[in-house]
C-alpha positions as CSV (number, residue, x, y, z in Angstrom):
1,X,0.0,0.0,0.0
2,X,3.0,2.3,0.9
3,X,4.5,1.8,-2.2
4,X,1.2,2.5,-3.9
5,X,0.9,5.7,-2.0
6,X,4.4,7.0,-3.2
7,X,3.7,5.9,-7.2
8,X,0.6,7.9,-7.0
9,X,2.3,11.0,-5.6
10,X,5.4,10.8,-7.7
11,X,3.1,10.1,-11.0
12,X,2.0,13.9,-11.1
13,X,5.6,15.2,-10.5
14,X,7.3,12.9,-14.1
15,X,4.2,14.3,-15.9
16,X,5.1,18.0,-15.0
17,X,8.5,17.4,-15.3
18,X,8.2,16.4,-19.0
19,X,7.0,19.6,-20.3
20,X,9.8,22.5,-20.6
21,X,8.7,26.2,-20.4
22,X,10.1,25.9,-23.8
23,X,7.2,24.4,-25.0
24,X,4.9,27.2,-25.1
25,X,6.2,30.5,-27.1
26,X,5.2,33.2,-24.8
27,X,5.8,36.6,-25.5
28,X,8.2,36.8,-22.5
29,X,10.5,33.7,-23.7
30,X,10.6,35.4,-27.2
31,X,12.0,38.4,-25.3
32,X,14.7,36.3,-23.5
33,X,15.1,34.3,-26.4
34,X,15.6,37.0,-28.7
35,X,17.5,39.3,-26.3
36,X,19.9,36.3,-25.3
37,X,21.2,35.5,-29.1
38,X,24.4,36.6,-30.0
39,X,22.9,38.4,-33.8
40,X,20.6,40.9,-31.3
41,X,23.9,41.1,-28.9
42,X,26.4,42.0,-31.3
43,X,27.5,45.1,-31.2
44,X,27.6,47.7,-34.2
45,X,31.3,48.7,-35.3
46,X,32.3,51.4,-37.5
47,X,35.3,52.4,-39.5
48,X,36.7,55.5,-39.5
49,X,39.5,55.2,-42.5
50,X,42.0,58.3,-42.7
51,X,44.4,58.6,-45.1
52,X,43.2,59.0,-49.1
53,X,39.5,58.2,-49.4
54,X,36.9,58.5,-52.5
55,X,34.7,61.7,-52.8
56,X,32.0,58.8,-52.5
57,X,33.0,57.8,-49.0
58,X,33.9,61.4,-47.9
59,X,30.5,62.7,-48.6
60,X,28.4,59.4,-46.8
61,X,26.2,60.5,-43.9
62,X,28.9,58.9,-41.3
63,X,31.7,61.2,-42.7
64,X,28.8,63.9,-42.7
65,X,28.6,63.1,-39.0
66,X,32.3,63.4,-38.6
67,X,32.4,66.6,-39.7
68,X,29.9,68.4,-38.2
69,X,31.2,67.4,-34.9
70,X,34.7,68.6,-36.0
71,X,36.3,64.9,-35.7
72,X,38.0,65.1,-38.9
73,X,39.4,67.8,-41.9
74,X,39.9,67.0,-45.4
75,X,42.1,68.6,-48.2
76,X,42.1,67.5,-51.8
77,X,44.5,64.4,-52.6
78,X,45.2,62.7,-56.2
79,X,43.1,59.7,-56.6
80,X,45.2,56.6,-56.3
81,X,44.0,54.0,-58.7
82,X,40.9,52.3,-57.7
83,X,39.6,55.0,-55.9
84,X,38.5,57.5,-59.1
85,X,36.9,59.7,-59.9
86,X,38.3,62.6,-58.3
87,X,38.1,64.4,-56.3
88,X,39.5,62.8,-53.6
89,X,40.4,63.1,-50.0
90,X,42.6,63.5,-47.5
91,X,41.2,62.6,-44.0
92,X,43.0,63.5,-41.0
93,X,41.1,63.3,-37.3
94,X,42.0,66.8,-35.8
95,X,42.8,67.0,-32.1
96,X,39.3,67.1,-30.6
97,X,39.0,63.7,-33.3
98,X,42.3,62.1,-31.9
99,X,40.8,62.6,-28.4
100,X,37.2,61.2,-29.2
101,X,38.4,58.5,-31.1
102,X,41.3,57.4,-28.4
103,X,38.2,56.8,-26.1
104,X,36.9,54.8,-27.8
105,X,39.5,52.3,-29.2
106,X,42.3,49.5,-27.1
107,X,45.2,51.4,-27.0
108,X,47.2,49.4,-29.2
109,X,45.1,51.0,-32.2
110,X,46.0,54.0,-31.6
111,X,49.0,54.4,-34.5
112,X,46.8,52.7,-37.0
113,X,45.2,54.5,-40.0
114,X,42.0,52.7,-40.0
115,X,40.0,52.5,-36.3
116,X,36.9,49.8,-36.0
117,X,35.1,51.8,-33.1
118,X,32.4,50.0,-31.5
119,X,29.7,52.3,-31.7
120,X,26.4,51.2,-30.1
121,X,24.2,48.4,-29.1
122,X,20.8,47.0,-29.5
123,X,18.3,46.9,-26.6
124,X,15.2,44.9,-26.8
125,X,11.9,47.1,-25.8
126,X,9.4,44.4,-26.3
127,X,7.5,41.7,-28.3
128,X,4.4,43.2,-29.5
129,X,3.1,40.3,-31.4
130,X,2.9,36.1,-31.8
131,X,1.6,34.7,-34.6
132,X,2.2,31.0,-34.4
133,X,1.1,28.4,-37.4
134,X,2.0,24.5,-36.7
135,X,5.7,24.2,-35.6
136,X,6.6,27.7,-36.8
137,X,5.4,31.2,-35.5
138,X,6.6,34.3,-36.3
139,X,7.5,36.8,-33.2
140,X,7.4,40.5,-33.9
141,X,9.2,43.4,-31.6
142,X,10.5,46.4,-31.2
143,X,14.1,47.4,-29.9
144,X,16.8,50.3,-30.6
145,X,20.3,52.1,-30.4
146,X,22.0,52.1,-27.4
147,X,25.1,54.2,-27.6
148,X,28.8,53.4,-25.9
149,X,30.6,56.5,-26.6
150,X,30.2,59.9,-27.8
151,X,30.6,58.5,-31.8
152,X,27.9,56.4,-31.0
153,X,25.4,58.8,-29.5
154,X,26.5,61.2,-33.0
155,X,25.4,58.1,-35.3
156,X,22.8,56.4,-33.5
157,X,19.4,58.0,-32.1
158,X,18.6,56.5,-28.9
159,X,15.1,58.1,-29.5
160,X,14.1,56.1,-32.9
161,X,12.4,52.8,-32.5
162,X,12.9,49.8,-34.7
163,X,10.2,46.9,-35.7
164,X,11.4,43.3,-37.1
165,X,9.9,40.2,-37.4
166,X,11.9,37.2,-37.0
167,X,10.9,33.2,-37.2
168,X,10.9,30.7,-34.4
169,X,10.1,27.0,-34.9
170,X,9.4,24.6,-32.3
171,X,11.8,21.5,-31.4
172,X,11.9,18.4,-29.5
173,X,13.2,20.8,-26.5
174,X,11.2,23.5,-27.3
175,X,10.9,26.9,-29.4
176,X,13.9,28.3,-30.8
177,X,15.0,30.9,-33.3
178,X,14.8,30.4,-36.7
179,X,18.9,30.5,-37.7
180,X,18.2,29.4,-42.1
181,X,15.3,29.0,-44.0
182,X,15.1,26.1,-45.9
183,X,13.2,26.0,-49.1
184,X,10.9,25.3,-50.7
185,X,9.4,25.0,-47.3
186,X,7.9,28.8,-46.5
187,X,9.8,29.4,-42.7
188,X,10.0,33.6,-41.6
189,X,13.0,35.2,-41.5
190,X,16.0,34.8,-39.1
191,X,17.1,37.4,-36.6
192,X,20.0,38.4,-38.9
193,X,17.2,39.4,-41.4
194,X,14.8,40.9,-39.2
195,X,17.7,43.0,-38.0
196,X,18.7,43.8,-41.7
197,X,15.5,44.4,-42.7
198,X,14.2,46.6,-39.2
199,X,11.9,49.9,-40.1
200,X,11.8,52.5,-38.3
201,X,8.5,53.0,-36.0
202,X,6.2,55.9,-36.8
């Protein structure tokens, strides 16, 4: 009878125990899903080449940027070959640049011509939608810039909101991220395409 007793009580407990909070795609473990991946947790770097660069480079919003602030000057420069048609440019980082950029950088890059700063990073603000359909759903939120240094916060808005729409499908141990979408099968995007493909919120 004893031994009955304890079957009956441990019965309920092997039940529960098979099912994995995995198993249900909340909008909260979309958030902790998403948020934990190492796409949405990259960081964003940018270059900042000195030295000879293309009238196309020297007038793209980033150099813009650069300007304005008064992080870098420019005089005219001959067009080495590949980077035609002139004009082209001679970027220097002025003082108030060397500072900003030294910040920013490990030391050791210092001395180099070319600087790969990291800028900013993303921060999730919420999942406003699940739309699941068999053993795929697709999870739409909303996140933005978070800047790291004063570059950052010059390229990246902290006030403009970003929408993207990324895939999950659902495994033997649960929901997880859509990482490639194999055709001709019709799966929603991955997070490195939501990201890429993120529009601004009104």
């Amino acid at each position: 009878m004893r031994k009955k007793l304890i079957l009956c009580l441990a019965g309920p407990l092997l039940f529960l125990s098979a099912c994995s909070p995995r198993d249900y795609l909340t909008r909260r473990l979309a958030a902790d899903l998403i948020a934990a991946s190492a796409s949405f947790k990259a960081q964003q770097q940018y270059v900042v080449q000195t030295g000879v660069v293309s009238n196309k480079d020297f007038v793209s919003p980033e150099y813009l940027v650069l300007q304005h602030h008064g992080w870098i000057s420019a005089a005219n420069a001959f067009c080495s070959q590949g980077l035609g048609p002139p004009p082209c440019w001679d970027v220097q980082l002025t003082p108030s640049g060397v500072d900003t950029v030294r910040a920013a950088i490990p030391a050791d890059q210092a001395e180099q011509s070319t600087f790969t700063i990291p800028v900013a990073r993303r921060e999730l603000i919420g999942v406003t939608g699940v739309s699941r359909q068999g053993n795929v759903a697709e999870v739409e939120f909303t996140w933005k810039w978070v800047s790291l240094n004063e570059i950052g916060a010059a390229l990246y808005s902290g006030d403009v909101h970003y929408r993207s729409s990324v895939g999950f499908r659902v495994y033997d141990d649960g929901w997880r991220l859509v990482t490639s979408a194999p055709r001709p099968e019709p799966t929603p995007q991955t997070l490195d395409d939501a990201l890429k493909n993120a529009e601004p919120v009104p």
